[in-house]
MARMAR-673486 format. One record per residue: x, y, z of N, C-alpha, C in turn; residue in three letters. Coordinates in steps of 0.001 Angstrom, whole numbers, plus 524288, in hexadecimal, padded with zeros to 5 digits. Atoms other than C-alpha are relative to their C-alpha. Example, Ala and Ser with C-alpha at 12.3 -4.5 7.8 and 13.67 -1.06 7.14 Angstrom:
BEGIN
8037A7FB5A800008300C7EE6C81E7880384804B080000ALA7FCCC7FB5A7FFC4835667FBDC81BE47FCFE80442802DASER
//
This chain:
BEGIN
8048C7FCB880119B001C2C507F9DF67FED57FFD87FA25UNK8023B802788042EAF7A42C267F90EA7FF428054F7FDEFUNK801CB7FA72802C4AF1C92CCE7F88F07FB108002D80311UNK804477FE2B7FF03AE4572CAF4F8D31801A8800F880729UNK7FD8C7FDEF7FA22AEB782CC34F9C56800D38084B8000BUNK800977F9C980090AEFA42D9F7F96FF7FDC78029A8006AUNK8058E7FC09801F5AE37C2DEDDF90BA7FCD47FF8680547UNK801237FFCE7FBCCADE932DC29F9DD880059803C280425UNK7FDF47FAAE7FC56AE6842E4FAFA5357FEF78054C7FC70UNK800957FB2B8038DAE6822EF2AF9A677FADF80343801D9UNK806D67FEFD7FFE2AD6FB2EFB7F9C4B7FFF9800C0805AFUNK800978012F7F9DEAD6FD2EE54FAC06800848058A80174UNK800917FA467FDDAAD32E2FA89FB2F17FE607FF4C8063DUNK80034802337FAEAAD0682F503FBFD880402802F98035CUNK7FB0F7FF057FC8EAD9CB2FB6CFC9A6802847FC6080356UNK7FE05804AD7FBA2ADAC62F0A3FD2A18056F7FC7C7FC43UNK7FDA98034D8054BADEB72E8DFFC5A38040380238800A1UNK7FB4E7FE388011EAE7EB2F1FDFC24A8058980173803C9UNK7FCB6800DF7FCE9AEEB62F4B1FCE89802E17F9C580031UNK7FC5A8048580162AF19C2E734FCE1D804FE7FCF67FAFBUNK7FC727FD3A80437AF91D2EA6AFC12E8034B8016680078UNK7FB237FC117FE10B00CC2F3FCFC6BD802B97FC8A802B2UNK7FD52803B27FB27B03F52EB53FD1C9803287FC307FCEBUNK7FDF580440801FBB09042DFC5FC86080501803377FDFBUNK7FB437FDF6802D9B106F2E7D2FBF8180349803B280273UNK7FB9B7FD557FCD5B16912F09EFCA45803DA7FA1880158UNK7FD0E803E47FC64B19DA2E37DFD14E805787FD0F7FC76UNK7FACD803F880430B20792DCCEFC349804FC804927FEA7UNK7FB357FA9D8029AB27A02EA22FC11C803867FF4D80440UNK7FC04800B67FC82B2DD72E85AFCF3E801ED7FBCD8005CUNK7FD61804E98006CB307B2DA6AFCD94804057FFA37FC05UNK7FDCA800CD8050EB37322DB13FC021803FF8055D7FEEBUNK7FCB27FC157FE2AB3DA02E93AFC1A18023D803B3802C4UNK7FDC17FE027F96DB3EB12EE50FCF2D7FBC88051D7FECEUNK802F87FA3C7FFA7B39242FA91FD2CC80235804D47FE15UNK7FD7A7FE6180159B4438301A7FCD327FCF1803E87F945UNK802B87FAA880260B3CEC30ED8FC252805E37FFC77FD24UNK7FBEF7FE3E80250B466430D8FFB81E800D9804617FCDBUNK7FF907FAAF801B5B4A3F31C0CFB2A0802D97FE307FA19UNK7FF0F8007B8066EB4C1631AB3FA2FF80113807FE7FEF5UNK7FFAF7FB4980291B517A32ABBF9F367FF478002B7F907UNK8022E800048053CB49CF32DB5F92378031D8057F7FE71UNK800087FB6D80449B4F863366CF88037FD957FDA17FA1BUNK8031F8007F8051EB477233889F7C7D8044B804EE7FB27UNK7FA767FDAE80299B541F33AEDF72D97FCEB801E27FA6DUNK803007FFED80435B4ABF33E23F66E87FB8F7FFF77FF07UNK8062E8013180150B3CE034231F63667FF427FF0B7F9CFUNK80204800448049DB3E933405BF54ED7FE247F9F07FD9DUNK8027E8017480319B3753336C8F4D2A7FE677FCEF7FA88UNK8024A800978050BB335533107F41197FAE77FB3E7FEB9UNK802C8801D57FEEEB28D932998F45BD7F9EB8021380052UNK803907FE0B8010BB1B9A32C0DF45FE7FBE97FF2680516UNK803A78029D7FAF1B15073260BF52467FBBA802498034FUNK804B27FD4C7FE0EB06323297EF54097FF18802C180445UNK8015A7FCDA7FA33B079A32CE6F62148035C8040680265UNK7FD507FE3B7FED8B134B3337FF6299802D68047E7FE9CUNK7FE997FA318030FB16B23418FF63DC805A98025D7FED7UNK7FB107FD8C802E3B248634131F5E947FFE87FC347F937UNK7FEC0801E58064AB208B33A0AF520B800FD804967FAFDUNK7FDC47FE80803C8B25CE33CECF45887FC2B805937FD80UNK8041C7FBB48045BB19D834593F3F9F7FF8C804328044BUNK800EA7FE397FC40B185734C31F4D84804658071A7FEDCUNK7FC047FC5A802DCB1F1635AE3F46037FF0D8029E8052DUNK801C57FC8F7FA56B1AAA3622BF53BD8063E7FF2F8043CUNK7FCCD801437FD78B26AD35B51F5A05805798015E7FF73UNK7F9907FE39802A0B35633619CF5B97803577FB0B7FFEEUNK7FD90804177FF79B3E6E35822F589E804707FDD88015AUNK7FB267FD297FEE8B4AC835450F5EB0801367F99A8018FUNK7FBFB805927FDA0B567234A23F61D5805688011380209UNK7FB0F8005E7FC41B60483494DF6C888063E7FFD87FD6AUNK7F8F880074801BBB6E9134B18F6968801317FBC380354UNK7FD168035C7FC78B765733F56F711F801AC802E8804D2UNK7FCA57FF4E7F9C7B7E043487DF7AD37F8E88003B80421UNK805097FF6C7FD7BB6E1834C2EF7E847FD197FA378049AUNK801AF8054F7FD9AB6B0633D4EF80C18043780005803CBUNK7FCDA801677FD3FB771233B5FF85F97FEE58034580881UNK802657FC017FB0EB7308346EBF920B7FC857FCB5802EEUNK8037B8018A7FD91B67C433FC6F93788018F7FC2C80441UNK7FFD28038D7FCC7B6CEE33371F96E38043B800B5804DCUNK7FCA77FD947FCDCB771E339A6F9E867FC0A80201806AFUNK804BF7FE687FD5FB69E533E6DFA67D7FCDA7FC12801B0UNK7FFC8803C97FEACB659A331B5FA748802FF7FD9B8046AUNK7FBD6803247FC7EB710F32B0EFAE1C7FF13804D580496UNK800787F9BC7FC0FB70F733875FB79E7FD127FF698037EUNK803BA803047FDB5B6461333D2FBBD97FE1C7FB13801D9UNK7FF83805447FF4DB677932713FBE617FB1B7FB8B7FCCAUNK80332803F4803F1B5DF932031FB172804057FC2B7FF9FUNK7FAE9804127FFDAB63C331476FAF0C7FF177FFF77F990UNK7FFFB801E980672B5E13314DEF9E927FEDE804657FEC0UNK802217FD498018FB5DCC31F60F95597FCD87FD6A7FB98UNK8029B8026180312B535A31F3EF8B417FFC9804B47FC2DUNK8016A7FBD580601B538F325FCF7BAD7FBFB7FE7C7FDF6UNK8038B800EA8031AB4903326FEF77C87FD30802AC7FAD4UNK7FE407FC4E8025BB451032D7BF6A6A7FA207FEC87FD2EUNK804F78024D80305B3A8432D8EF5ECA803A87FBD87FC45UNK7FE1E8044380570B3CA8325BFF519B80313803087FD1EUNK7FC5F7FDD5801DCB499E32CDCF4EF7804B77FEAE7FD74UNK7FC738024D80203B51BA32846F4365804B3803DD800EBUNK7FD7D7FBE97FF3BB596233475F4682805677FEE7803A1UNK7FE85801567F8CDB5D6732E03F5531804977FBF67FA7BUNK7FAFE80383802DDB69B73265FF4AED800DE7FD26804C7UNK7FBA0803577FD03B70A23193BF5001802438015880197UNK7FCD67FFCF7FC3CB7A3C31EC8F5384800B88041E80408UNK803737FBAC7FD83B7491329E7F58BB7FFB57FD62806E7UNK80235800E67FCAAB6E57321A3F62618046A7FB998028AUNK7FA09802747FE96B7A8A31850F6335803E5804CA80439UNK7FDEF7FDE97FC06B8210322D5F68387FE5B803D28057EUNK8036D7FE9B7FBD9B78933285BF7284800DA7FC8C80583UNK80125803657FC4CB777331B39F77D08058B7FF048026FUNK7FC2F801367FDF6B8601317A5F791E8018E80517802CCUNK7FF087FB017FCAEB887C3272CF7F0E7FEE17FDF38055FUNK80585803437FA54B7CA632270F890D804B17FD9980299UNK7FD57804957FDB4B8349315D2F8C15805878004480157UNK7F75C7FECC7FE76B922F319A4F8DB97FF5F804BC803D6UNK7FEC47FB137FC07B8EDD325CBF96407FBC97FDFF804D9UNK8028A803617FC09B841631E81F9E3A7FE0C7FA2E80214UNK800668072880012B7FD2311D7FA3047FB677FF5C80081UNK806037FFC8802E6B714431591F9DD97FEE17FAD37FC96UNK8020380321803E3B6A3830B7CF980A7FCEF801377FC03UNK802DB7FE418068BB640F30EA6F896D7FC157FF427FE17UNK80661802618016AB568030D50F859F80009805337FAA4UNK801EC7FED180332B549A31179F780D7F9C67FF847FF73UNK806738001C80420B4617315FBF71857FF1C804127FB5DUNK800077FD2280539B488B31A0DF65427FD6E7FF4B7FB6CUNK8029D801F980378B3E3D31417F5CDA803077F9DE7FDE2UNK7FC6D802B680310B3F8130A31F5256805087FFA47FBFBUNK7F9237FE82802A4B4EC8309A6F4E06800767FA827FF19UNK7FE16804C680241B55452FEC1F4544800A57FD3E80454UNK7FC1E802EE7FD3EB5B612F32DF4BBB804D48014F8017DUNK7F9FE7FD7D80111B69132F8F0F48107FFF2804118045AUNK7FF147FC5B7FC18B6619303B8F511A8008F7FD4B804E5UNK7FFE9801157FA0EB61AD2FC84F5C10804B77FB9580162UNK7FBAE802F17FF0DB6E192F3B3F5AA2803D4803A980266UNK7FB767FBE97FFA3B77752FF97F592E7FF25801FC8072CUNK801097FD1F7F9F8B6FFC30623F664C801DC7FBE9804D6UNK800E8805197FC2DB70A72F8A6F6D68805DC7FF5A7FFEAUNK7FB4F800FD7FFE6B7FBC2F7F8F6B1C80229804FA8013EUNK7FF967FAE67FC52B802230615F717E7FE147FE7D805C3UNK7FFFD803BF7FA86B7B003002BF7CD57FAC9802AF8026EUNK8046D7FEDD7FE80B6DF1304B7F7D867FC147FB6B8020EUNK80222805577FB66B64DA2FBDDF87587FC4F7FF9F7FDD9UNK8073E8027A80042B565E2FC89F837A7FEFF804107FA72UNK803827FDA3805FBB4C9430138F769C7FB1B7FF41801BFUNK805B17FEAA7FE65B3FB0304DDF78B37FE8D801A47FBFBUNK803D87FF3A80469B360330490F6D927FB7E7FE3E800F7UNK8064E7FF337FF49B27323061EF6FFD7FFE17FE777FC74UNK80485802A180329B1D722FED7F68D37FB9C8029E7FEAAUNK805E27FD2E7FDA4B118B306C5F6E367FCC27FCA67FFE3UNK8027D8031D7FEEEB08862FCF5F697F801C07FB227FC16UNK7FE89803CA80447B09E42F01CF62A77FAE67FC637FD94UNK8072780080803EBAFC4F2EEE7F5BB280177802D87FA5AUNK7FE287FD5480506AFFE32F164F4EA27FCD7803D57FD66UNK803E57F9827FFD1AF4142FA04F4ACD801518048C801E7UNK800327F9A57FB90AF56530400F557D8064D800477FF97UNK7FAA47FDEC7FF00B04CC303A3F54F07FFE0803BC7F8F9UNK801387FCC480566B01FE30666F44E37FBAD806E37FF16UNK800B87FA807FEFCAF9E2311C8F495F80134803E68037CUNK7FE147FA587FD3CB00B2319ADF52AB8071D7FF827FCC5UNK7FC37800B080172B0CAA31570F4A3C7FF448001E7F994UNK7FFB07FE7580586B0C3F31C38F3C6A805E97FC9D7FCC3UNK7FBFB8036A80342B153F31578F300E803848035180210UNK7FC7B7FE138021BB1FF431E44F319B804A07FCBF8070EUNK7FE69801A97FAB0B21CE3166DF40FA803107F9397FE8EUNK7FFD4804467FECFB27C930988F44957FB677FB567FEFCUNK8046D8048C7FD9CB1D952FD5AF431F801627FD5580353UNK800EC801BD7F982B1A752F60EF4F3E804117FC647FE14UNK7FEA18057B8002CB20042E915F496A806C9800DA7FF5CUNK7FA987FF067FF94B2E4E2F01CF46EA8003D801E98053DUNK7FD347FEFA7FB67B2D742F725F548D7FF707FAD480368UNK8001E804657FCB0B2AB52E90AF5AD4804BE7FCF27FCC2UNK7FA2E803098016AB35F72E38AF52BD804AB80201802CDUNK7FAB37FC737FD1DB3E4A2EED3F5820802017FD1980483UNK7FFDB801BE7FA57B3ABB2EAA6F65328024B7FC89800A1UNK7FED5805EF7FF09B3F6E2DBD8F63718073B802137FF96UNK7F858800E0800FEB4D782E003F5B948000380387805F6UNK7FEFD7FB7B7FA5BB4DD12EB11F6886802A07FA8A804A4UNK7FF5B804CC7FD84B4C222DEA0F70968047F7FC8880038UNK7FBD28037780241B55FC2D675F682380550800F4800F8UNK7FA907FC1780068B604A2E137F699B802947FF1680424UNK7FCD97FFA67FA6AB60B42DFF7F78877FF48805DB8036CUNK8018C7FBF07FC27B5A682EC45F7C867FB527FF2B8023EUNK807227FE6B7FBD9B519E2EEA1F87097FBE08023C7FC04UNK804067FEC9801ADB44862EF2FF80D97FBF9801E2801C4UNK802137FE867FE4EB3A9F2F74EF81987FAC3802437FCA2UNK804157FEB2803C8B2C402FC2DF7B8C7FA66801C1802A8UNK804F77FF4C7FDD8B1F0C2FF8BF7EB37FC7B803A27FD4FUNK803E07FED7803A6B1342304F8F7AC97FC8F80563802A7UNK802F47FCD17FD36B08A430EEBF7D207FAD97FE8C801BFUNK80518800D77FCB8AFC4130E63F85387FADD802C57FC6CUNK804AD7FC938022DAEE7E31349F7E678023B802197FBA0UNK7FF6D7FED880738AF40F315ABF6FAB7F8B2800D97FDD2UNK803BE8025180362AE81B317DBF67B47FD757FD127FDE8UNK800C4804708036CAE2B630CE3F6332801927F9A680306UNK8002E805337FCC6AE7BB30413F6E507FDCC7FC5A80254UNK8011D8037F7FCEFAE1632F7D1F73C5801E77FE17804F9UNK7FEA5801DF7FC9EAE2C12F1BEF7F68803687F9B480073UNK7FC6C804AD80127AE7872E51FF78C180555803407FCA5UNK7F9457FF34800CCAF1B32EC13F718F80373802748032BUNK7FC907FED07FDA6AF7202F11DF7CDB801357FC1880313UNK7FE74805D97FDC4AF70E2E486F82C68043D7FE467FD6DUNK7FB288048E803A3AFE802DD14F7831804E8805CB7FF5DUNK7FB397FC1D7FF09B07A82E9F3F791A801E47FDC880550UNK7FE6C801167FC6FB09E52E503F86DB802AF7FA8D80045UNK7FC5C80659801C7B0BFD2D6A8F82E3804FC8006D7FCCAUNK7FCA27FF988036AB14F22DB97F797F8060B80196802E2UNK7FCC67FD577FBC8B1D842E215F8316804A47F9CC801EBUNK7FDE5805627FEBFB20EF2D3BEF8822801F87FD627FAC6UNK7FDBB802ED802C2B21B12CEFEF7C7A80740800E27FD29UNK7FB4B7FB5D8013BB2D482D7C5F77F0803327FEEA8046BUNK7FC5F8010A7FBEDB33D72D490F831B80266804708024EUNK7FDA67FAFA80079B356B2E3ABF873B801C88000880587UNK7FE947FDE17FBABB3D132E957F91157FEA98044080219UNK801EB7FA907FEF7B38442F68BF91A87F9568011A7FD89UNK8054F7FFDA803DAB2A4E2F8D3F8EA07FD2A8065B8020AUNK8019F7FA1C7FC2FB23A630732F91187FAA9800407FC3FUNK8064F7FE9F802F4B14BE30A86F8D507FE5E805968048DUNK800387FA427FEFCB0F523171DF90AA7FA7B802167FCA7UNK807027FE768018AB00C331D1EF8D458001E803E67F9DBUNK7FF447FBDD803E1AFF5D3229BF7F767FE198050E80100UNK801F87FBC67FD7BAFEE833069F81BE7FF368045E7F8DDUNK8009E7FEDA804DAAF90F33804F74048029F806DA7FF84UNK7FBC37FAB87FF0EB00CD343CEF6FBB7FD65801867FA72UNK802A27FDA2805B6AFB1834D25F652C80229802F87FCB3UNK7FD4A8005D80504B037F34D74F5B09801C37FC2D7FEACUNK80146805A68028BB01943401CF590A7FA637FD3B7FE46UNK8058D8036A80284AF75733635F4F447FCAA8008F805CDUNK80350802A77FB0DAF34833054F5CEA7FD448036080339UNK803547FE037FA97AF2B133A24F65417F8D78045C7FDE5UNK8036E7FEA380229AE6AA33F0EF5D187FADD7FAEA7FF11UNK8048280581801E9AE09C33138F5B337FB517FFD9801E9UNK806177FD637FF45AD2B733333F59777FDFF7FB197FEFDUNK80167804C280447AD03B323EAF52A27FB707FEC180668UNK80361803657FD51AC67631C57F5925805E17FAD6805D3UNK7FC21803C67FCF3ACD6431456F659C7FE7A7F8718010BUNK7FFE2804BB7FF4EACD49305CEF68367FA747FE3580365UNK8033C800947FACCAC0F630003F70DC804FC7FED680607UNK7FE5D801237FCEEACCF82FB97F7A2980465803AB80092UNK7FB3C7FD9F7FE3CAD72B30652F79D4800F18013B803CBUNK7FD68801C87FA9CAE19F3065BF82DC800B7806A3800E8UNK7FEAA7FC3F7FD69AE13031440F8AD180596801407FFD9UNK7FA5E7FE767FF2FAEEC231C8AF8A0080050802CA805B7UNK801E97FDE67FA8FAEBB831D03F999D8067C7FE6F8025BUNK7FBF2802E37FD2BAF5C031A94FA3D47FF347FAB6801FCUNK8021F8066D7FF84AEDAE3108BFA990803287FB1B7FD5AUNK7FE13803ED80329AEF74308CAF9E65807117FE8180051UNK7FB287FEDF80404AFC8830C28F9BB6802E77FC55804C4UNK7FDDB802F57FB4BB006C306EFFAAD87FF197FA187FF6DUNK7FEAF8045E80004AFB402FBD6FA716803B47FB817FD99UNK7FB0580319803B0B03A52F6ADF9BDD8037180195800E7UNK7FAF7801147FC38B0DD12FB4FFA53D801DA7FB2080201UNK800E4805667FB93B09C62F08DFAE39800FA7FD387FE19UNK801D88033D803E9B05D82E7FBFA4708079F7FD237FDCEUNK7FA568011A80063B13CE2E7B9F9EFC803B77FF95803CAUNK7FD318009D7FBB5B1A472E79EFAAB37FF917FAA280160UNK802518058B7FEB4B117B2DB57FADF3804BE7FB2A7FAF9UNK7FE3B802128037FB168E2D63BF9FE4805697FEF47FE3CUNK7F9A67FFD57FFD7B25CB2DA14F9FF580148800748045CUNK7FD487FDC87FCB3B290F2DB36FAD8A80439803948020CUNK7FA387FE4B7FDCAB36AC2DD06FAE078008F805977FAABUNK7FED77FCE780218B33DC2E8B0FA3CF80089805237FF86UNK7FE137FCA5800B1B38A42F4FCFA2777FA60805C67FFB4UNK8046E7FE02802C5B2C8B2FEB3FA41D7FDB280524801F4UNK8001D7FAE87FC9DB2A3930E4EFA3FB7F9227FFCE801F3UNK804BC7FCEE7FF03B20FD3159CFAA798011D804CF7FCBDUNK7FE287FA5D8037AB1FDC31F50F9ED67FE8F804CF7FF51UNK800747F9EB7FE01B202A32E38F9E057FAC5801EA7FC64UNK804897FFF4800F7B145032B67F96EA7FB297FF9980382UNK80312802F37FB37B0D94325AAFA2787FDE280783802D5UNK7FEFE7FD7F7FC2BB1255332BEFA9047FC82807157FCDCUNK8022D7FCF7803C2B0EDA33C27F9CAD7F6DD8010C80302UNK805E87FF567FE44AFFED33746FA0DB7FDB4800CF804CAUNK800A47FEE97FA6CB008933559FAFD7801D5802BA802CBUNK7FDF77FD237FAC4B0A8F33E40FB585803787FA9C801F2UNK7FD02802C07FDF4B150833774FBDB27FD607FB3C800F0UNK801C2803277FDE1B0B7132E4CFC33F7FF6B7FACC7FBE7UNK800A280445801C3B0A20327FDFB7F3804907FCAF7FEA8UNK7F98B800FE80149B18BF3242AFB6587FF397FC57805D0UNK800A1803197FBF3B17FB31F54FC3CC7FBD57FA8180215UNK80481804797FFD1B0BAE31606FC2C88018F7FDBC7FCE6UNK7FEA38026F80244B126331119FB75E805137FC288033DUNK7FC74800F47FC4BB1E0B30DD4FC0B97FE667FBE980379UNK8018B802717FBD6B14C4307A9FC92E7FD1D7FB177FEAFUNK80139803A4804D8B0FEE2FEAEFBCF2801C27FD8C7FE00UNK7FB94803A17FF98B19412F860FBA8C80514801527FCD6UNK7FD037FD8D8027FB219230298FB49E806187FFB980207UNK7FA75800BA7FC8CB319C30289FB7F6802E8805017FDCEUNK7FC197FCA08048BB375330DFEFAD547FD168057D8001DUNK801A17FCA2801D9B366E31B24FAD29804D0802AB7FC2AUNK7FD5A7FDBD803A3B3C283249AFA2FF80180804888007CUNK7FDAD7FAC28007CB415D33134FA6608018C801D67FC75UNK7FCF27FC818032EB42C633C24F9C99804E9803597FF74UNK7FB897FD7B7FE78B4F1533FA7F9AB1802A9803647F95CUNK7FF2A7FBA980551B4DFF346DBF8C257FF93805EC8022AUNK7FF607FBBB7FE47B52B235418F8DBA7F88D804B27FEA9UNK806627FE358014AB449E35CEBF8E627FF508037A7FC90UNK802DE7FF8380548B45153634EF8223801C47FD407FAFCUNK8032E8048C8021DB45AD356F6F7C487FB577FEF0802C7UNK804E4803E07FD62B3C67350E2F85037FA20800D07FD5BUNK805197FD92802ADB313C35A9CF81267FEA67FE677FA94UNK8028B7FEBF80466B31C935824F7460800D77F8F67FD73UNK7FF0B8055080130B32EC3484AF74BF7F9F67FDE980229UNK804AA7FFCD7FDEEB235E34992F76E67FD777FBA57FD43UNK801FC803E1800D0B1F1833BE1F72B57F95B7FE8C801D5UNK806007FECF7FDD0B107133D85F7A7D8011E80687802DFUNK8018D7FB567FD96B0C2434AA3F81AF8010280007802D0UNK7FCC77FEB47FA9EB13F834F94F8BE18032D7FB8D80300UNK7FBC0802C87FDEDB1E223459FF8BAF804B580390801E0UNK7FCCD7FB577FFA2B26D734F44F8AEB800BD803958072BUNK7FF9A7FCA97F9F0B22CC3558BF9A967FF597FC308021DUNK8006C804627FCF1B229C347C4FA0F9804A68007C801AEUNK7F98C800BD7FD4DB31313491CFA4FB801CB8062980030UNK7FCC67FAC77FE05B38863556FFAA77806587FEC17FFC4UNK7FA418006A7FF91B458B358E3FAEDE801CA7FA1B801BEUNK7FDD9804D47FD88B4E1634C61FAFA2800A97FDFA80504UNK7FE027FF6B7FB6EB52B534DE2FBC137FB7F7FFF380401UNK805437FD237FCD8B464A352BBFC2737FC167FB357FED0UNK801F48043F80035B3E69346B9FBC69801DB7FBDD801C9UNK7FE508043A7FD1DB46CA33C65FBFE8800B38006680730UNK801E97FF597FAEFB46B1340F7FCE527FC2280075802CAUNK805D77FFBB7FE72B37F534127FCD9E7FFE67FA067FF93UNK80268806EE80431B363D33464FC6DA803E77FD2180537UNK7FBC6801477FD75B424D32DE4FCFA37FB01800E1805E1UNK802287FE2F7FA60B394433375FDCF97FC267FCF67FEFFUNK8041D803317FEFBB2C8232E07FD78F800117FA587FDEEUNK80007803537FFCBB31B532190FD486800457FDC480616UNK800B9802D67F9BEB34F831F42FE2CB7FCA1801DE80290UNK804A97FF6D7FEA7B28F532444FE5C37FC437FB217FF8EUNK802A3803D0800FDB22373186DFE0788020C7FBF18015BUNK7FE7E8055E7FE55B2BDB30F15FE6AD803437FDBD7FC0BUNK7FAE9801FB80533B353630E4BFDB0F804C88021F80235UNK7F9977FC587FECAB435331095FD985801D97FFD77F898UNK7FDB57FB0180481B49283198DFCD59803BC7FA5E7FDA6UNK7FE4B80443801C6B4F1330E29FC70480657801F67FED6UNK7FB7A7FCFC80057B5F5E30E38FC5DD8025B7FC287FC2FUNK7FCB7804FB8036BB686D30675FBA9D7FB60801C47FA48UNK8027B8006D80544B637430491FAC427F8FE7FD747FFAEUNK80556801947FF42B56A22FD56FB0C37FEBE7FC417FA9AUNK7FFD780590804AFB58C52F2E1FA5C27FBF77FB6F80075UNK804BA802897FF07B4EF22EA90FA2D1801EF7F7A6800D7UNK8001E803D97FC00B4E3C2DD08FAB518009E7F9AB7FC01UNK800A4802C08039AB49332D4E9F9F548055C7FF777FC2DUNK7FAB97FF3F801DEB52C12D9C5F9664805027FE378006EUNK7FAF38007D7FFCDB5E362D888F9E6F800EE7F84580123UNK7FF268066380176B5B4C2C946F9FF67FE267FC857FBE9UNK8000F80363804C3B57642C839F92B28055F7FD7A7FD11UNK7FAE58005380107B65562CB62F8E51803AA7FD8380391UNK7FB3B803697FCFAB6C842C585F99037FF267FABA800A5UNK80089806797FFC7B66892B7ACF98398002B7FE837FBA1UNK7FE828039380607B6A382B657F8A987FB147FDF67FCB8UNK8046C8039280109B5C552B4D8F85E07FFB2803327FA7EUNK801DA7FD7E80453B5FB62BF5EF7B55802CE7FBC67F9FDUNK7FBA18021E8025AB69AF2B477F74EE7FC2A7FDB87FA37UNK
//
């Protein structure tokens, strides 16, 4: 699939069309990773900061926000809550916290890994090399670092100096790669200022990177952020922060990575209600994320508007979620749910 193949679908409003969309990228999602809804348990170990990121309501300037970070035995509960529930990966996820120390996060991960047989998905921003060596010799599995967009303009304006530039978080991505962790990234849907070609070549990019995990999700504007105020003049072609859309560069990537790793996110769910978590599922989605940050953290790890009430009691969600997956003809996925690519990148020696 080309770019101008993309921008094609991007634009396509046809239903007929698009059912036939759905249909492909359900069909490559069951060919390439079974029908198997893999359960990822999210704790969000940290809302602090020092970042600045136009859209986002735990950035650094954002003084409205309480601020707070997990002790270890706390994480440790979590993932303990995890395994309980039969997830096969936990996931830390945090802001841009120099706070979160090496070894901080070193000994989290080896706790994790010696008391369960959880698999590790770090998203802790951009961190040295040195870290992600130290974490990677703790025995942490995957890193997940978003891009959002990779149009250097629009990443330079929802991304103030005091942030990452695009061209170091796409370096990240490669050493991430280099290291031997599951990779992972993605972007947002309808940013300000978005085109329909730069979300394209965001989709080509996806492949190019060689990712294992990829998650996109509808920008949703939160007001105590630049963006969520953005009054500027918009693009003649901007890309809607719809679901629509957002299903499609589900597909779209699904079409493009098959065998990859891909939520239906609680963003999806933030805008549609359950249904939309489930149409993502049916898109060629395979991953969902259960909250499993204790809830007064959760509330206050408010990254868009009413992230925070998208997830309930642990227990009580995963027995919902778990019911309406086999509702749709899925099954609750069991084991680490490791990614397909990945595991015969490293085992055919192609990393030598």
């Amino acid at each position: 699939m080309d770019l101008n193949q993309i921008l094609s679908w991007l634009a396509q409003t046809n239903d007929a069309a698009l059912t036939q969309l759905w249909a492909q990228a359900d069909a490559a999602r069951a060919a390439n990773v079974g029908d198997e809804v893999q359960l990822r348990g999210l704790v969000e170990i940290s809302n602090h900061c020092t970042s600045n990121c136009a859209y986002c309501g735990i950035r650094a300037a954002n003084t409205t926000v309480t601020r707070y970070r997990m002790e270890a035995d706390e994480i440790l509960a979590c993932a303990r809550d995890a395994r309980r529930l039969g997830y096969g990966t936990l996931v830390l996820q945090s802001g841009e916290d120099a706070k979160l120390s090496t070894d901080f996060i070193t000994d989290v991960v080896s706790r994790v890994k010696a008391e369960t047989t959880l698999a590790v998905t770090l998203s802790l921003g951009v961190r040295p090399k040195e870290d992600l060596e130290a974490w990677k010799a703790a025995g942490a599995d995957r890193y997940l670092l978003r891009f959002e967009t990779s149009d250097p303009a629009l990443f330079a304006k929802i991304h103030p100096p005091r942030c990452a530039p695009l061209a170091q978080r796409l370096a990240m991505l490669r050493v991430i790669h280099d290291l031997g962790f599951e990779t992972g990234s993605g972007v947002m849907v309808g940013i300000p200022g978005q085109t329909y070609e730069s979300l394209a070549r965001d989709i080509l990019l996806f492949r190019e990177l060689d990712l294992h995990m990829v998650g996109v999700g509808p920008w949703l504007p939160h007001p105590q952020t630049p963006l969520g105020h953005d009054e500027g003049p918009a693009p003649k072609d901007q890309v809607p922060n719809d679901e629509l859309t957002t299903y499609k560069v589900v597909a779209l990537t699904r079409l493009l990575i098959p065998d990859a790793n891909i939520p239906s996110t609680t963003a999806l769910t933030a805008r549609s209600g359950v249904e939309g978590r489930e149409l993502g599922l049916q898109r060629g989605a395979n991953v969902i994320m259960p909250n499993l940050t204790p809830p007064a953290y959760r509330r206050l790890y408010e990254i868009y508007p009413a992230k925070a009430k998208t997830a309930d009691n642990a227990d009580a969600f995963d027995a919902r979620i778990k019911a309406r997956i086999r509702a749709i003809g899925r099954v609750p996925g069991e084991g680490r749910g490791d990614s397909r690519a990945h595991r015969r990148h490293w085992q055919g020696g192609q990393h030598d």
